[in-house]
N, C-alpha and C positions, 0 to 999 in steps of 0.2 A: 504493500500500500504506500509507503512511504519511497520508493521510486517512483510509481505511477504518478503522486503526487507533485514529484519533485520532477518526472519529466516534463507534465504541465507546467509548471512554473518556466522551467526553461525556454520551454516553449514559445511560452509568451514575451519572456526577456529578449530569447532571439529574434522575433518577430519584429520589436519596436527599435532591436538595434542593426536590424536588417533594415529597415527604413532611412536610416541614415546613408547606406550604401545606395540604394536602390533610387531612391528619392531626393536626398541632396547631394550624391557625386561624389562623398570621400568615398575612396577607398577600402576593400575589406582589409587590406593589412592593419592598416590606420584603425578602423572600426574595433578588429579585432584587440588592439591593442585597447583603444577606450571600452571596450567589454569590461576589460581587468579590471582598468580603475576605476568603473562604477560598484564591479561588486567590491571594490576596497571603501567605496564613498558608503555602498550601503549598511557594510558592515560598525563603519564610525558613526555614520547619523541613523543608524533606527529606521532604514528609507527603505521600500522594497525595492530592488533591482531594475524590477518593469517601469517602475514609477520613474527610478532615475533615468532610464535609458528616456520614456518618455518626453520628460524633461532635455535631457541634451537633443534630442531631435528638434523639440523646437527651439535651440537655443543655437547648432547648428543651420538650420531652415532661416534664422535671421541673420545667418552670414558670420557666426561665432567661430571660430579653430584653434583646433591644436591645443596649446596647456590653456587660454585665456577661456576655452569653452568648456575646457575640465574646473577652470577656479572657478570662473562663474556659476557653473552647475554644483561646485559645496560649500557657494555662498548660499545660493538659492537651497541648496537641502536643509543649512541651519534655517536659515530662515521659516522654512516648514516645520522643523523641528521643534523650533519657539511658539508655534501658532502665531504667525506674523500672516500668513497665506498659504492658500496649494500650489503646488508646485508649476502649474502652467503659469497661472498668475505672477508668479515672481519672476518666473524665468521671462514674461512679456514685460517685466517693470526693469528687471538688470539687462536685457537686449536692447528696449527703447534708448535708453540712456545711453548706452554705450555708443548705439549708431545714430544719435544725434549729437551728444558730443564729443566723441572719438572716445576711443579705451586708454590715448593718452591723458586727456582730460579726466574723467573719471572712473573708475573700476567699478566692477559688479556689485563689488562689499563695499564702497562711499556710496553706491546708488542704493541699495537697501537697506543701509542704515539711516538714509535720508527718509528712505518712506517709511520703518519705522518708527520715528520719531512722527510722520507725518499721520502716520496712523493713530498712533499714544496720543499726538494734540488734538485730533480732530473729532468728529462725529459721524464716521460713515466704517462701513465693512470694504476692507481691503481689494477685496475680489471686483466693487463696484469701479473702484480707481483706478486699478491694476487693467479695467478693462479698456478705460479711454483715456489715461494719460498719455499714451503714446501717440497720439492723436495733435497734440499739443505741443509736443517736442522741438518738431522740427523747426519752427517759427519761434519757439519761445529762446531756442540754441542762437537762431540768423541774429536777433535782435539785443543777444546778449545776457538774458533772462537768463541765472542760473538754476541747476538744478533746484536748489536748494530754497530758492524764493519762489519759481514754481508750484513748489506743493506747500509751502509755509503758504504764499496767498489761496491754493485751496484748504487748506486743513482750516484755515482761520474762517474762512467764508462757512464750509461745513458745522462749525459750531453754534450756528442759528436756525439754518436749515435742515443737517442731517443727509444733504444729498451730494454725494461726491461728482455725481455727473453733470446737475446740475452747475457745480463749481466749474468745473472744466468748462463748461460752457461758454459761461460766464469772464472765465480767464482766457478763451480762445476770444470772445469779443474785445474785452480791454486791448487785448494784444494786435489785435485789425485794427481797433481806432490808430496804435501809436504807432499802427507800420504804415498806414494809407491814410496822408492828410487830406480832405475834401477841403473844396474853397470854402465852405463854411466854419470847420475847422482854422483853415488857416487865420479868417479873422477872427475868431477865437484867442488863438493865439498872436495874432499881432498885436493885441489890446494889452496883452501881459507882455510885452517886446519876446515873444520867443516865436520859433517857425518850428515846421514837422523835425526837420533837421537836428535841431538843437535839444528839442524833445529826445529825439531818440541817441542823439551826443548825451544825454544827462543819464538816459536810461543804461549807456552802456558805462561809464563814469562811475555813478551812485546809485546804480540798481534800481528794482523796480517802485521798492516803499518808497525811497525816497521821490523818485520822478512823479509819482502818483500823490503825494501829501502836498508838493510843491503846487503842479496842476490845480489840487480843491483847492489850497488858501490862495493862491495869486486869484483863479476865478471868482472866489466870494469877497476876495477885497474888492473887487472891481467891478462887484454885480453885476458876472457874469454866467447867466445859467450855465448849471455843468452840464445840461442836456446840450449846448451848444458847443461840446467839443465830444463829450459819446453821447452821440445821439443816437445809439442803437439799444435797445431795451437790457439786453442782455448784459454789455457794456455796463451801464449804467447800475444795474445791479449787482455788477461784478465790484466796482470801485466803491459804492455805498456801503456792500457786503463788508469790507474791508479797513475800512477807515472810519470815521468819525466815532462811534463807540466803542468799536472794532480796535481802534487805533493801538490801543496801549496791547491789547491781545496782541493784532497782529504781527509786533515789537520782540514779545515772548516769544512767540511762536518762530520766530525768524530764527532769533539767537538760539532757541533749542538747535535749531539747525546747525547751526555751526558747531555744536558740541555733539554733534550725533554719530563721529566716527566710533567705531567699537562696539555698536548697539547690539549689530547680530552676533557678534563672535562674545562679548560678556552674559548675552543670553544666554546662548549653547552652552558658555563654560557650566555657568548655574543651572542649567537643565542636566547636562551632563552626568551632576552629582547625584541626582535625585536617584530615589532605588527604583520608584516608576520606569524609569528612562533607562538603568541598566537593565531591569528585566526584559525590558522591550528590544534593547539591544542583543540580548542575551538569543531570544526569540528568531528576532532579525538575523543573526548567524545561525540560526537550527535550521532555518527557512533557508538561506543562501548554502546551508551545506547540503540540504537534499537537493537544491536545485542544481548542485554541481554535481550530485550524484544519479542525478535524474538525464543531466544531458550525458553521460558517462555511458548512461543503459538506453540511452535514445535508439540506437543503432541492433541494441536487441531486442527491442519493442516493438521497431519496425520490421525486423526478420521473420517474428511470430505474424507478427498483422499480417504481413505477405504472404506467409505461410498458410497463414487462414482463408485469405481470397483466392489463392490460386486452389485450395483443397474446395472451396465453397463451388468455386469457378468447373472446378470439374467433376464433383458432383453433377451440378446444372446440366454438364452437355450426358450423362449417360441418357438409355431410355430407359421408359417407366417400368420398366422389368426389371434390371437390374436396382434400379432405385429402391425398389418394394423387396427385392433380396437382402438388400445394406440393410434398409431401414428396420427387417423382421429380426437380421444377426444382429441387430444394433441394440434390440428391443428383449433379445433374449440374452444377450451377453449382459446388459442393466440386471436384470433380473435374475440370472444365475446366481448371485448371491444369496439373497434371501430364499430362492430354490433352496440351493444349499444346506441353508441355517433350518428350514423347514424340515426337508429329509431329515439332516440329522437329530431335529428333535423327535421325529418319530422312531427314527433308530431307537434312540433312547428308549422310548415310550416302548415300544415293544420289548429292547431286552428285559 
């Protein structure tokens, strides 16, 4: 039972780390070699096998390789490990990142410890963020928008609402106002002596809080509606969301940010020790040693199988004569036994 079991498993391991050959283009030697160090990732983090190989397919599928898609995928495991999110989820928050603003600028493990922390400040479920931040990215990277003020101006926004998509929204609007100035805008802007230009010099300079506090007070010194520089709904409640009561919050929420390096790996440490988490580990190896001994007996599981259809296969072609021959020796050979055991209690019986 416990090969059977354990060639299932494999099974299913091979399967999702044959997708990576088949479907994104590495290589089986390569593949094979990442086989290895997923069941070494599994057996550290508690992660089933299939789950991880899962995970680096799509973490591969975003254009990830080599060691930086192996770190990535045992940032993304701690981070599952912690209940930060699942494992697709994470692996679409530390790929985003990376391929908006290069893997020189930030790693797998600064961009999850960023969401993280942006998870801890905010008011929404992980998996709803993880699903349209990347969405965001790329414009929010062009304009200079860091990671880290990105999801601090969602998490803060989330703390009235509760709704992580609708923040994203919301931060995709602020973000078209201060990339695409309309002539209405611009006189907006002339009236406080500044142009799109200089806005978005300020944004790259002194980041988003700042560029965005500057905007509301120059406009209400000068009684100038702030519908007349976002005048798109969304917009508008993106900046309101965030400022004026918001303000001292979304200050906190920022500077968390910048202390957020270490989030997932001081987690894991602390999860680590717990006796939950070695039993589960403990588990997680009983699991990965059947399934190494399960693909070990693949190859005699399929010998039998084989062995079965080609005897089933040749039954089928006899005719119905000989079929009802097999079938009647088939039927009295079952039976010879308790024959047998009969006779000889009668044996008994009479001597």
């Amino acid at each position: 039972m416990i090969g059977v079991a354990g060639a299932k498993m494999a099974i299913d391991f091979e399967k999702n780390m044959t997708k990576i050959n088949t479907l994104v283009g590495i290589s089986g030697k390569e593949v094979n070699a990442m086989g290895k160090e997923v069941m070494k990732l599994s057996g550290a983090t508690a992660q089933a096998p299939e789950e991880l190989a899962n995970g680096l397919f799509f973490l591969t599928s975003a254009g990830l390789r080599g060691a930086n898609a192996m770190s990535t995928l045992e940032s993304v495991s701690k981070g599952v490990s912690i209940g930060l999110g699942e494992q697709t989820d994470l692996a679409k928050v530390a790929a985003a990142a990376q391929n908006a603003y290069g893997k020189e600028t930030i790693s797998a493990g600064e961009a999850l410890d960023v969401f993280g922390i942006a998870v801890q400040q905010g008011m929404f479920e992980a998996s709803d963020l993880a699903e349209v931040l990347g969405t965001q990215l790329g414009l929010s990277s062009s304009l200079g928008i860091s990671f880290q003020e990105t999801n601090a101006f969602i998490a803060t926004y989330t703390k009235t609402t509760g709704d992580a998509k609708a923040a994203s929204t919301s931060f995709g609007g602020v973000m078209m106002a201060l990339a695409k100035t309309t002539p209405q805008m611009g006189r907006a802007l002339e009236q406080i002596g500044m142009t799109g230009d200089s806005v978005r010099q300020m944004l790259g300079d002194q980041g988003l809080k700042a560029t965005l506090e500057h905007l509301k007070e120059s406009f209400e010194e000068n009684n100038i509606p702030l519908t007349q520089f976002f005048s798109k709904s969304q917009a508008l409640k993106g900046v309101l969301g965030v400022l004026g009561n918001q303000t001292e919050t979304y200050g906190e929420v920022l500077e968390a940010m910048g202390d957020s390096a270490g989030f997932v790996d001081k987690g894991f440490q602390t999860l680590s020790k717990t006796a939950g988490f070695q039993m589960q580990k403990a588990f997680t190896n009983l699991k990965n040693a059947a399934t190494q001994l399960g693909a070990t007996l693949m190859p005699v599981f399929t010998a039998i199988v084989n062995g079965a259809v080609k005897l089933g296969e040749a039954f089928t072609s006899l005719d119905s004569g000989t079929k009802k021959l097999l079938v009647g020796a088939a039927a009295l050979f079952a039976f010879s036994g308790p024959l047998m055991t009969v006779a000889g209690g009668l044996v008994s019986a009479i001597g």
